[in-house]
N, C-alpha and C positions, 0 to 999 in steps of 0.2 A: 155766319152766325155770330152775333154779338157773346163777351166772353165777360166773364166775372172781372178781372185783370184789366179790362176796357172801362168798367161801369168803375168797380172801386175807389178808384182816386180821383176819379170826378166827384162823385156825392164825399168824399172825405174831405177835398177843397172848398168844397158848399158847406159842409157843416164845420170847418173848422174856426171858424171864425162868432159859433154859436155854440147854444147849450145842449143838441141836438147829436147824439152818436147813431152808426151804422150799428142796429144790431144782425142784421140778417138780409142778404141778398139771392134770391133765387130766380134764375131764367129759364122759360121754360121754350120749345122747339116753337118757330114763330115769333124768337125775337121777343115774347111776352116778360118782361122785368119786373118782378117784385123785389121792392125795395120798403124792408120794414126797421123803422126808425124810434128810439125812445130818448129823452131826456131828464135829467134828473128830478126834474118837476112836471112830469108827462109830454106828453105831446097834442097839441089840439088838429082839429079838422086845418086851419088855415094856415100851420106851420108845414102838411103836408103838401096843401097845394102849392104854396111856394119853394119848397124842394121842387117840387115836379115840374114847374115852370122852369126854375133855374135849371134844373138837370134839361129840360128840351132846350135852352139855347146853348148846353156844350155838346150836344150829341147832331147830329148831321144824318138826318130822315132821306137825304139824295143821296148817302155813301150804304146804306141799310135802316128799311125800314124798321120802325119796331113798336111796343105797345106799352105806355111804362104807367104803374102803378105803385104810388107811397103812399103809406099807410103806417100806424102807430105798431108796434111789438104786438097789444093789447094781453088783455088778463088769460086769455086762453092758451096763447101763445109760450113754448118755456122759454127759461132764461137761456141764455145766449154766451153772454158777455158779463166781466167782474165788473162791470161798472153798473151793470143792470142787478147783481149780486149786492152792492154795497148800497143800490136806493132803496133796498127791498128789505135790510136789517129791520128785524121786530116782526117779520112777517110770517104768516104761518106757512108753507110750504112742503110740497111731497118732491123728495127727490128717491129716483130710479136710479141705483147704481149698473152697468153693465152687464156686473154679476149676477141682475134680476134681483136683490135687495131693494126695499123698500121704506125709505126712512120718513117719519113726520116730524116736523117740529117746525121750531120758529131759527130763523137767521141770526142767530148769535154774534156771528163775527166773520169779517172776509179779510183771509189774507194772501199773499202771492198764488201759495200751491195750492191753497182749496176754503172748504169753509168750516164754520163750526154751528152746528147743528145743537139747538137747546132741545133736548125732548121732555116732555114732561110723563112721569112714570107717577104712580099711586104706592105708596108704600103704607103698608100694615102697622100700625103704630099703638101702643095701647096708652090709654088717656086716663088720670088719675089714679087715684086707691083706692079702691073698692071702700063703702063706707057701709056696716055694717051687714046684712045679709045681700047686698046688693053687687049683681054680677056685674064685671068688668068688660065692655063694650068693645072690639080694636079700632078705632078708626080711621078709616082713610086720611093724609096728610101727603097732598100732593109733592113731588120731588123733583129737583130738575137734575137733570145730567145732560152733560154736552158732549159732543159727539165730533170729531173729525171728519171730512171726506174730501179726498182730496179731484181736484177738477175732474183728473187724468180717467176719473174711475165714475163719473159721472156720465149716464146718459141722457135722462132729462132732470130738470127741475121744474116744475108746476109751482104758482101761487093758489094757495087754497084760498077760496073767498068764503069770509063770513056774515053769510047775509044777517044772522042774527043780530048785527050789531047795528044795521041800518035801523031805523026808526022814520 
């Protein structure tokens, strides 16, 4: 059976020469290789297939067969890797801490140990001075606060997509 340790530093000499990282490798019984891939500026259909060509002429079909598929990270997929972490700043995202916490916000900032998580919170605010018999309204006045989480305490991160902003 073909092994992670086998495949790795084959597709790491293929992309290294390109904008192209390893975010995720999984094989399954069969020899079957998923090989999912992103770049700081996505990934298209035709940078996959040329992975996949180049990765069949370092791999040897007469020493074990096998089945190999690359494919993009894509939007469903979590993140992975810091570097998939740092293309993804401004972005609105659910991360799953371990613990079963559940954080929303946008990607603030990435650094070595984890990231920084912008939440935005609604705070209670009261707006002007009452002008003669007239009652004083509180209104909403959005807040941000930022949040720490560090990798180690992370179990996924999801990008929330907002289709509202398509037109």
């Amino acid at each position: 059976m073909i092994v992670a340790n086998q495949v790795v530093p084959l597709i790491e000499e293929i992309v290294s020469d390109k904008d192209y990282f390893l975010v995720d490798l999984n094989i399954q019984p069969g020899n079957k290789i998923y090989i999912y891939l992103d770049s700081d500026h996505g990934i298209k259909i035709e940078q996959c297939v040329e992975i996949s060509r180049l990765m069949e002429t370092k791999m040897d079909r007469d020493v074990e067969d096998f089945e190999l598929i690359v494919s993009s990270a894509g939007l469903e997929r979590p993140l992975k890797v810091k570097r998939q972490y740092i293309k993804n700043i401004g972005q609105k995202v659910e991360v799953l801490r371990k613990d079963g916490v559940k954080t929303v916000g946008k990607i603030h900032k990435v650094i070595d140990k984890g990231i920084e998580i912008e939440l935005e919170t609604k705070k209670l605010q009261k707006k002007g001075k009452p002008k003669g018999d007239a009652i004083e309204k509180p209104v909403e006045i959005p807040k941000s606060e930022v949040q720490f989480i560090d990798f180690e305490k992370i179990k996924t991160t999801k990008i929330i997509v907002d289709l509202s902003r398509i037109k």
